[in-house]
N, C-alpha and C positions, 0 to 999 in steps of 0.2 A: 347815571345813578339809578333812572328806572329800572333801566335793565338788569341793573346787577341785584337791585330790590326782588326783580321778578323769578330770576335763578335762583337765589338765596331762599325765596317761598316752596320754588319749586322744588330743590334740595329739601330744606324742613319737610316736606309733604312725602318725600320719596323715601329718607331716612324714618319715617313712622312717628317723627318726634310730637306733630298734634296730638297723634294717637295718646302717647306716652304722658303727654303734657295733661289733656281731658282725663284720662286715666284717675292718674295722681289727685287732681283736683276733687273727682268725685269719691275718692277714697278719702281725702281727706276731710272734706266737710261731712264723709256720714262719720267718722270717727268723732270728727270733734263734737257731735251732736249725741253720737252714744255718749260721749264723755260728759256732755252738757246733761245729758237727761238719766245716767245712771250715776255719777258721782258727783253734779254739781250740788248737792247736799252736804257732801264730807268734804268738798273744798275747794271753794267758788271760785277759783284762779285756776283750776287744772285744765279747761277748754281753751284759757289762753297760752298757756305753758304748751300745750298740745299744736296749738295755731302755732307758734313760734316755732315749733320744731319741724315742724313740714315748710315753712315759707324756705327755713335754712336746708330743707332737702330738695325742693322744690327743679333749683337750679343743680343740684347735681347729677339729678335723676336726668335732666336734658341733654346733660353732657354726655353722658353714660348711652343716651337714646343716640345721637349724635356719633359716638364713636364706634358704638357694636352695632347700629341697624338693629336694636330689640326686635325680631320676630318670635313670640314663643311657638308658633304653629310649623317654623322650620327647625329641625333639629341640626346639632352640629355637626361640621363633616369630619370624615375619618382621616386621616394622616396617612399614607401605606407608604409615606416612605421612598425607598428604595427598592421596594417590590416590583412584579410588574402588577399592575392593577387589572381588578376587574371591575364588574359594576358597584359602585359604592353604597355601602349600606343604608343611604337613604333614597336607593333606588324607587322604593317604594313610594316616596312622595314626590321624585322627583318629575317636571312638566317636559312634555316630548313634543316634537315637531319634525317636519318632514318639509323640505325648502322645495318645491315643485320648478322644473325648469321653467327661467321668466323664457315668454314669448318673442322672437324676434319683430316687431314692429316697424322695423328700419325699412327703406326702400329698396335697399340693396340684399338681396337674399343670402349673399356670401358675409353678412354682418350676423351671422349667427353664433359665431365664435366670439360676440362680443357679450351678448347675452348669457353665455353657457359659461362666460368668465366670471362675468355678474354675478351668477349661481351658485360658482363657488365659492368667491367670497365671502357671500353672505352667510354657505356653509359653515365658513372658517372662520367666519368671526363668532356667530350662534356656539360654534363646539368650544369654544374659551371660557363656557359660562357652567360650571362644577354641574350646576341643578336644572340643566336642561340637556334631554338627551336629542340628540340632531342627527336625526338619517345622513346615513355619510351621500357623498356625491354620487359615487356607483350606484346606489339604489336609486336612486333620487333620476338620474340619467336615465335609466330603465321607464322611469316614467313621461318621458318627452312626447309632448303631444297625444299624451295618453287621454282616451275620452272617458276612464271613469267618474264617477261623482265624487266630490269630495270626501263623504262620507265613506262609497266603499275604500277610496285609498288608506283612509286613515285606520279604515276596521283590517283593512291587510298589514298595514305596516305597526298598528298598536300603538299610533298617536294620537294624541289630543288638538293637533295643533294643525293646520294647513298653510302655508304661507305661498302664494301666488301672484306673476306678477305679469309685467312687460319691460321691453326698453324698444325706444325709439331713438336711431342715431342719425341723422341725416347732415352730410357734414361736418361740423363740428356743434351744432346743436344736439342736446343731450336729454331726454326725457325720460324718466322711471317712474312705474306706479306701483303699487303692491298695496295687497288687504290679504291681512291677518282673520283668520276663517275658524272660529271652535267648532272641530270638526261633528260634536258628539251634539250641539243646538242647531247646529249649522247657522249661527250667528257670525256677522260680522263684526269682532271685536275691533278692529282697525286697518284704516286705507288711509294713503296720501296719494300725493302725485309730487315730484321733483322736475321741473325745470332747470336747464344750465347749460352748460358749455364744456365739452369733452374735458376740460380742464378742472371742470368738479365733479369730475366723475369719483376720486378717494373721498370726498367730501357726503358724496350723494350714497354712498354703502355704508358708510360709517353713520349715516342719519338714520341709514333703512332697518342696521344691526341694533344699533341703539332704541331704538322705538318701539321694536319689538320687544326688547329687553325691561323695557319698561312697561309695555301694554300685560306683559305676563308676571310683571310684578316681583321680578327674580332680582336677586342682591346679587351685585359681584362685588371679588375682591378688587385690591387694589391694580395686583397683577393680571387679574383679567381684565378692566377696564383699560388698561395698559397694550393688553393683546389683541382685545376690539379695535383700538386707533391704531395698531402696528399697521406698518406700507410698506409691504412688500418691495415695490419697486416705485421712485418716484415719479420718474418721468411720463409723462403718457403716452409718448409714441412707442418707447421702450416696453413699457405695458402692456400695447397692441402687442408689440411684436412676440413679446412674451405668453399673451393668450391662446396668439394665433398657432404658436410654437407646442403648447397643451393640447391643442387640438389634433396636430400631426404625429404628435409622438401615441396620442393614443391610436391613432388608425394603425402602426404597426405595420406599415408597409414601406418598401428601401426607401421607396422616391418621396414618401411621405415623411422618412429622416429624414432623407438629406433637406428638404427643404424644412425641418424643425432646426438643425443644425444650424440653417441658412440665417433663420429669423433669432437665435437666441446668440448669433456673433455677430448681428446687427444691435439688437440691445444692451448688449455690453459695449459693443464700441458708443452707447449713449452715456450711461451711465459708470464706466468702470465695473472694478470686481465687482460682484454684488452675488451674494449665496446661492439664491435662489434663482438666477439664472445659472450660475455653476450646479447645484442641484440638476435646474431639465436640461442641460447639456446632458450631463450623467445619465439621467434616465433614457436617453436618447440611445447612447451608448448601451445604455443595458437591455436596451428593445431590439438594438441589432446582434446581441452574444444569444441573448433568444431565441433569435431566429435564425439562429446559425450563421448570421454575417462576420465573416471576417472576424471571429470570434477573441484571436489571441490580441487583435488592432483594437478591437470596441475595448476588451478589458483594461486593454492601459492605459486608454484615454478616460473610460470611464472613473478610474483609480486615480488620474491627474485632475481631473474637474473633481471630482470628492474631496481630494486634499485640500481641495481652493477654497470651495464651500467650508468645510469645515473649521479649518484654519482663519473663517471668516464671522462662524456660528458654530461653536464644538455642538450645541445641542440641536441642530436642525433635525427635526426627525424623518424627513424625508432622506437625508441625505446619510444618517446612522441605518436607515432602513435598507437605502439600496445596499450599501456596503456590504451591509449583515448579509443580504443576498446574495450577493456576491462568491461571499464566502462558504455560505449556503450553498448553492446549485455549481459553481463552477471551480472551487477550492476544496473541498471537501472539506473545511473546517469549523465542524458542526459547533462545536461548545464559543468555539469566537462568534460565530453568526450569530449564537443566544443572545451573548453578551451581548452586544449589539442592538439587537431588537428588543432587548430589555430597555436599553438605556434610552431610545428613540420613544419606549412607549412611557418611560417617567417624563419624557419631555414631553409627549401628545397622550394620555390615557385611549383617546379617540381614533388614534390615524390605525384606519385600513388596514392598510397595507403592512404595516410593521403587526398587527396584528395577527394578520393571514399565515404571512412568512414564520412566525415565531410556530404558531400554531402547527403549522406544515411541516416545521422544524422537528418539534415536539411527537407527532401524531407518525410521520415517516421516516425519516430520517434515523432519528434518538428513538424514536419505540416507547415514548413514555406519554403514552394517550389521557394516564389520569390529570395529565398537566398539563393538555390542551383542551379537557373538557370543559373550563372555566371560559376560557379565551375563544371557544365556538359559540360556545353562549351568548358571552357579548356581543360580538359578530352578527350572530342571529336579531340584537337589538339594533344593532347600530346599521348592519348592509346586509340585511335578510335577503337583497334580490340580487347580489352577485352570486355570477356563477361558482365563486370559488367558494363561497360560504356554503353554495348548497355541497361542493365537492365534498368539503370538510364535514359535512353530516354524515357524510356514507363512509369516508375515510378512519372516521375515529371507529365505526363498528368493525371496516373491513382489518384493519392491521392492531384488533382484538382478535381477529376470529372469527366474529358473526361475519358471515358473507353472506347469508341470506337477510340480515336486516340492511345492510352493504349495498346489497342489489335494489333493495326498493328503495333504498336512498337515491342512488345513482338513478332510477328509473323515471323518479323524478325530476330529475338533471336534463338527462335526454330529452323530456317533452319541454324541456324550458329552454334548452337549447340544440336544439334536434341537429343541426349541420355541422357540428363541431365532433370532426373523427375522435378526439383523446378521450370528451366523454362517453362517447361510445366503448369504446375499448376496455376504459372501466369500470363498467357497465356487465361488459359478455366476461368480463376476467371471473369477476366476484359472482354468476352465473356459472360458469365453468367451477369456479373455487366450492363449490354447490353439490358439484357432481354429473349437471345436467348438460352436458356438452354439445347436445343435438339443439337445447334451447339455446346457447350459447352460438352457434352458429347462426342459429337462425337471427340474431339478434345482430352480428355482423355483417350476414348477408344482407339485410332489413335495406336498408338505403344505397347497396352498393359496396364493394370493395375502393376505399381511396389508392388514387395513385399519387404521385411523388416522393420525392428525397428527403424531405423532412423527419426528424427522430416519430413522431405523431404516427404518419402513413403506416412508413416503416414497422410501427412496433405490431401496430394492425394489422399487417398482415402477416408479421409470425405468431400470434398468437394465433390468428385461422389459420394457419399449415401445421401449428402440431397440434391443432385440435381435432385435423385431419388425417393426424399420423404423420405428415411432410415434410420429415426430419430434413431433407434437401432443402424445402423450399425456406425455409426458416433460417437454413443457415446462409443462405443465398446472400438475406437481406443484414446480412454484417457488411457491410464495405469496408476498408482501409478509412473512410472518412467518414461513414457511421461509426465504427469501433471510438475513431478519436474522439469522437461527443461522448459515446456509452463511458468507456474509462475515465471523465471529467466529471459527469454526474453520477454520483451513487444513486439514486433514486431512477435513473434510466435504468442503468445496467442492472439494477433490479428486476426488472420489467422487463428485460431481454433475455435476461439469466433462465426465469423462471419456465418459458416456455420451451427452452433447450433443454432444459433437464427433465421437461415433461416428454422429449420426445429422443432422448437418450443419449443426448450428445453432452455426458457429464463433464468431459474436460474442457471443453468451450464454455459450460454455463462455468463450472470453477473458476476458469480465468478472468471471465467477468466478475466475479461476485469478490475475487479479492481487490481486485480494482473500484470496487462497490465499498469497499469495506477499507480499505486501505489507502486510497486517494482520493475519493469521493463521499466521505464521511457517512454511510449507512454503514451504521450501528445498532440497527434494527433487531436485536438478541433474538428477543421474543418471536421476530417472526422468521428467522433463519433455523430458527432451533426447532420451533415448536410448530406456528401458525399457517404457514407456505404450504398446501398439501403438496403444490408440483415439483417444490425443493427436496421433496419426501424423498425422491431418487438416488440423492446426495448421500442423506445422512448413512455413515458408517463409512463412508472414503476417508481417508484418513487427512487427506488435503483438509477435503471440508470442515471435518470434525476441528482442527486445529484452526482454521480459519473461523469457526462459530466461539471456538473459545478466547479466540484473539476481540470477537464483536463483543462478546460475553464480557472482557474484562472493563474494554473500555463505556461499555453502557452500564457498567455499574458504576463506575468513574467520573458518569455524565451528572453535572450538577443543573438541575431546572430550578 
């Protein structure tokens, strides 16, 4: 009975009802008191008629506090619907946070995958909540073991808010701490410590999300309350295998699938279907069509795990997202992938990744960059320190045109991710696109010419052979097995197109570019017609001409 006494206060306190309850009270006795002292002359009964009428409102005004959480100082949220969403018009007031990788603690140093799961979590549970904005996990990652001070992360990333922790696993004994940090006093608003047993570990995130939720004083609906205690996955060992399996798929390497492969048909044989392990099978699959493994294998499997997922959660949006991608990069079915990554972001306003992909959609693909300027922006709130979000800064200027605003986008790409050839490449392209071709070389030459078979290498070093004039060397690097990647992606055979036509070999770049355009869904009007100066070659063949009016019809066609 204590206990439920104690909840029941705590509830009153959290619903504002004191507030509401003091409120009323003091409004009422100074009324009945003007009433007592301005009209109790003309008629000495109106301060009790007055008292009567507030005892009778007294309790409904409770009710009313009780049922909408009266806050007048938050306003109400917007609806969009069916839209895809941006940031919501009370953007302005709303409180931001950045979830800081918790520290591994454990004994064992290879228990760091239990920690970085921890972190997500608590990502995803913090992003259920309308009125707080949550650094997605990619940024958040970037920061591991990073030694800056609290202050400058939060003055980089444009929160208010630091949340940092630990976990200690040793065994099946289980330890979390975390303290909640305003970033801008550099005060500590809140710290715990959790004790327990691997087996409260959904118990021990769900305590850590909620507290926070409460220390920053934010209302959630019903349905986000709902979304905070959602569990993934039950079981714990299933769990582990699960985390461990998040961790391989992002390294992105063969052996580093197979063994995510490995650990996510161990956790099902725990558990049964279960979504979100059919999700990171999927993604698993889709890191190997990536990376050119066994492309046409990863697809089908990827498309059979999605159907499982789905058919298990129509709205998972990880698993609408890869689709969309799918469809996206290796189907050429640009306007299905929208749909797609629309519907994924009505299910997540927040998730990444379906935001990236649409965005990418939008900005390269469809050629309709005013309708991925909203969706950068976000981005820029949500995962400012992924590499694709910086992509997408330079992207939205470069497939407008500005190639020199283009270039100092991507320039800053390169210093943020200097060993990665593609953004190099697109980097010397939009340099080149400039005019300045002697800078543009030097910018390739800068670290090396990469080697290997990968589309990446590959494109890298045709764009240095006809920036050289190397019409041979450039057609060198089409293989029989590069061509079949190029023809699959529109957005490749772009890119391979363009520097064959800069160095005169217009019927090769044509036949890429209808394969760009006709199987690979670049629809790109604008920059086939107009934007492309090395397509310049092109225009007035008669091929071409009717292939830009075939882009032309269906990118007015394109519905965003």
């Amino acid at each position: 009975m204590a206990s439920k006494l104690s909840s029941l206060l705590a509830e009153l306190k959290r619903r504002k009802v004191y507030h509401v309850a003091v409120t009323y009270a003091v409004v009422a006795a100074g009324t009945i008191g003007l009433a007592n002292d301005a009209l109790g002359q003309i008629w000495e009964r109106l301060p009790l008629v007055v008292l009567v009428l507030f005892l009778i409102g007294f309790p409904i005004a409770l009710v009313l506090a009780w049922a909408y959480e009266v806050r007048p100082e938050e306003p109400g949220r917007v609806d969009v619907g069916g839209a895809v969403p941006t940031e919501p018009s009370t953007a302005g007031n709303r409180k931001s946070i950045v979830v800081l990788p918790f520290d591994n603690m454990s004994p064992d140093p290879g228990d760091a995958y239990f920690a970085d799961g921890l972190t997500e979590e608590i990502i995803t549970h913090l992003s259920c909540c309308g009125l707080l904005r949550v650094i997605s996990r990619n940024s958040a990652m970037v920061l591991k073991g990073t030694q800056k001070s609290t202050q400058a992360i939060a003055e980089e990333l444009d929160v208010q808010y630091v949340l940092e922790g630990s976990v200690r696993k040793a065994g099946t004994d289980l330890r979390i701490t975390a303290q909640l940090i305003d970033a801008i006093s550099d005060e500590h608003l809140w710290a715990e410590k959790y004790d327990g047993v691997l087996q409260d570990v959904f118990g021990m995130q769900e305590s850590v999300s909620k507290s926070i939720v409460e220390a920053l004083e934010l209302r959630l609906t019903s349905a986000e309350e709902q979304r905070i205690g959602e569990r993934r996955i039950e079981d714990v060992q299933a769990y582990q295998w699960y985390l461990k399996a998040q961790g391989e798929i992002l390294s992105a390497t063969p052996d580093a699938l197979r063994r995510a492969q490995q650990y996510l048909d161990a956790a099902i044989e725990i558990t049964g279907p279960n979504p979100y392990l059919f999700a990171g099978l999927a993604l698993a699959q889709w890191q190997r069509a990536n990376l050119g493994i066994a492309q046409e294998e990863a697809l089908a499997l990827g498309d059979d795990y999605l159907s499982k997922a789905l058919a298990l959660d129509p709205d998972l949006p990880l698993a609408l997202a890869l689709r969309g991608s799918i469809e996206l990069m290796f189907r050429g079915n640009t306007q299905k992938a929208a749909s797609l990554l629309k519907r994924a972001l009505v299910a997540n306003p927040n998730e990444p990744f379906a935001l990236t992909l649409l965005a990418a959609a939008y900005v390269n693909y469809a050629g309709k960059t005013a309708a991925a300027r909203p969706l950068v922006e976000l981005l820029v709130r949500l995962d400012p320190l992924s590499v694709l979000t910086h992509w997408l800064l330079g992207a939205v200027p470069f497939f407008e045109g500005d190639f020199q605003k283009a270039s100092v986008e991507w320039q800053r790409l390169c210093k943020v991710a200097p060993d990665v050839p593609l953004w190099r490449l697109g980097y010397a392209l939009a340099v080149s696109y400039t005019g300045d071709r002697e800078r543009a070389l030097a910018i390739l030459d800068d670290t090396g010419v990469p080697g290997g078979e990968d589309a990446g290498p590959r494109l890298y070093r045709m764009l240095k052979s006809a920036l050289e004039n190397d019409r041979g060397g450039a057609l060198r690097e089409i293989t029989p097995e590069f061509r079949e990647t190029l023809i699959r992606d529109g957005s490749w055979a772009h890119l391979a197109a363009a520097p064959l036509a800069f160095v005169g070999a217009v019927d090769e770049s044509i036949d890429l570019l209808e394969h760009a355009v006709r199987r690979g869904g670049f629809i790109n009007f604008p920059m086939l017609a107009e934007h492309d100066p090395f397509l310049a070659k092109l225009r007035g063949d008669p091929r071409y001409e009717a292939l830009v009016a075939e882009a032309q019809e269906r990118w007015e066609a394109f519905e965003v």
